[in-house]
C-alpha atoms as one frame of an Amber mdcrd trajectory, in Angstrom:
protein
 -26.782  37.722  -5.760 -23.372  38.497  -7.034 -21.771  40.940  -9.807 -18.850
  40.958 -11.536 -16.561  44.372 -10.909 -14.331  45.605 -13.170 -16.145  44.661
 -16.568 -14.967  41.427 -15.711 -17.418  38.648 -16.875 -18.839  36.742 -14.014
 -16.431  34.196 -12.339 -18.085  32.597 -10.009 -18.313  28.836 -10.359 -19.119
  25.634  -8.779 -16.197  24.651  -6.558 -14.595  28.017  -6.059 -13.239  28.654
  -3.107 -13.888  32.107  -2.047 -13.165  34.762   0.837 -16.165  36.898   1.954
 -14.756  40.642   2.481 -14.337  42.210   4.701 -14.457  38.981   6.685 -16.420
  38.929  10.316 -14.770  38.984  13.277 -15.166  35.156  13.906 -16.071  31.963
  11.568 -14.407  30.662   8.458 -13.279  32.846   6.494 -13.335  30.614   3.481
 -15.977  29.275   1.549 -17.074  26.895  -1.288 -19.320  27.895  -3.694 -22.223
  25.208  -3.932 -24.074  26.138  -6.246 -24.428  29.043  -8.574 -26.872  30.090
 -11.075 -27.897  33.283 -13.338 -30.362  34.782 -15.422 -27.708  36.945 -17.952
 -29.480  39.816 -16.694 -29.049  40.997 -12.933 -25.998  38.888 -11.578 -25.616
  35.315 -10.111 -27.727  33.731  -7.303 -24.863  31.971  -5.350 -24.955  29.473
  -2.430 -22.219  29.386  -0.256 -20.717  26.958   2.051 -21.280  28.134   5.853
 -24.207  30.036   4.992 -26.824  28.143   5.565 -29.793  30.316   6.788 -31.348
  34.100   6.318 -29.375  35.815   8.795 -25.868  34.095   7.771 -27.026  35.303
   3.983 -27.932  39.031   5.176 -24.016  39.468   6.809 -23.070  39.137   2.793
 -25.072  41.976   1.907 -22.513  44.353   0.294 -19.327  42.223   0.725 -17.050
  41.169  -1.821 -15.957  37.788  -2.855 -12.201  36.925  -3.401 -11.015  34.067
  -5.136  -7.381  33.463  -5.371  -5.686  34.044  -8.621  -4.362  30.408  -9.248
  -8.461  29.033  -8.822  -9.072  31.838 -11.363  -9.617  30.968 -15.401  -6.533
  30.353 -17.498  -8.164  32.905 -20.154  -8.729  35.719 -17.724  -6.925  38.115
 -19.825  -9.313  38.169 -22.735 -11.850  39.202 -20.760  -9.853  41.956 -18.670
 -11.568  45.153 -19.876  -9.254  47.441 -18.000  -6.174  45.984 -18.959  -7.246
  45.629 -23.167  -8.576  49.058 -23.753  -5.265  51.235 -25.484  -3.466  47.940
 -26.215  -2.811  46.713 -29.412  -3.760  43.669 -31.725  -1.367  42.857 -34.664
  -2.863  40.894 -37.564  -0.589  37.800 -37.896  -1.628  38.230 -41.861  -0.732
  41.105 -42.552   0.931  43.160 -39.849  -1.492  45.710 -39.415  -1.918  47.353
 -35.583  -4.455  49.011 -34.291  -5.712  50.036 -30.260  -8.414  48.544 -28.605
 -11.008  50.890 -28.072 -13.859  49.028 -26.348 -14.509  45.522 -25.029 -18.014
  44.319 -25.307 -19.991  41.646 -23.192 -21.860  38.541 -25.901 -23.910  36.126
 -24.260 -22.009  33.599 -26.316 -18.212  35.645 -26.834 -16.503  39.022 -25.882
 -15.753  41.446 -28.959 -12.892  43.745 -29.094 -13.991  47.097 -31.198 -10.613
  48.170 -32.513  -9.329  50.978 -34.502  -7.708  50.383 -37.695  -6.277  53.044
 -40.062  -9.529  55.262 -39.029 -12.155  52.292 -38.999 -13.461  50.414 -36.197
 -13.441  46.720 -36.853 -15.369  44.572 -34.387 -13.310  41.297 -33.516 -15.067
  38.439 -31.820 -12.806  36.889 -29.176 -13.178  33.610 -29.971 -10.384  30.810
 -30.180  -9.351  30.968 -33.968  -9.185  35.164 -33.684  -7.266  35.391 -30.634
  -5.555  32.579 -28.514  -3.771  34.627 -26.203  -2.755  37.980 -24.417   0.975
  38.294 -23.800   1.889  40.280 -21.272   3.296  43.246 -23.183   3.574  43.651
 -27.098   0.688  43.761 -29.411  -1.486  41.366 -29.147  -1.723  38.796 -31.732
  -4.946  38.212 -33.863  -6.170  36.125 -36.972  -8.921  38.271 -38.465 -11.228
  36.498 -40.461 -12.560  37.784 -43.908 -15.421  39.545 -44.293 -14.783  42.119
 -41.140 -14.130  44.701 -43.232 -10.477  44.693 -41.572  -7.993  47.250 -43.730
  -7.074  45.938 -46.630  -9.146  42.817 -47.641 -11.003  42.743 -50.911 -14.330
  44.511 -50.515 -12.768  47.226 -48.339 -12.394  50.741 -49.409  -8.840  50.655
 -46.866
């Protein structure tokens, strides 16, 4: 069973090559992840290349999985809770900023509580609202209407 660390969503896929660590002594060191499946409640169950009976499974126990950063998702930084919370998002429409304060887990989408001019607006982190992270800056979002974002008709902002 595996979890994600760092309120990362779970990364583990089909094909990933992986590191166990700390790695034993002896043995590959890498592995390919055969076959991985989940219940969206208590991690993934994960099959591993090399590890092919009870006793090879039990060494896991407590180790941690590395996957290099190239074999790791393009969108990564959306889901990065450590690295979002205190950055900002600009609205594209109208320029206004505000920090995010919390980034929280969907079954189907991540969403990005942020603070605007003393209101929390929940963002969904979905293509059309935000289609990337730069590196530094704000980060740049397309609210839709009706999230009671600053400013919109039907807001008291």
């Amino acid at each position: 069973m595996t979890e994600p660390v760092h309120g990362l969503p779970s990364l583990v896929t089909k094909g990933l090559r992986v590191a166990v660590l700390p790695p034993e002594l002896t043995g590959d060191r890498w592995h390919e992840v055969r076959a991985c499946s989940s219940d969206d409640r208590s991690g993934q169950l994960v099959s591993l290349s090399g590890v092919d009976d009870l006793a090879s499974a039990e060494r896991l126990v407590g180790r941690v999985l590395l996957a290099r950063e190239k074999d790791l998702p393009a969108d990564l930084a959306l889901h990065d809770a450590e690295r979002l919370v205190g950055r900002l998002v600009r609205n594209v429409a109208d320029g206004l900023e505000g920090p995010i304060v919390e980034v929280m887990r969907g079954p189907a989408n991540d969403v990005w509580a942020v603070e605007v001019r003393g209101r929390e607006v929940l963002l969904p982190v979905v293509d059309d609202v935000v289609r990337e992270v730069p590196e530094t800056g704000p980060v740049p979002v397309r609210v839709p209407r009706g999230l009671g974002w600053p400013g919109e008709e039907g807001s008291d902002a």
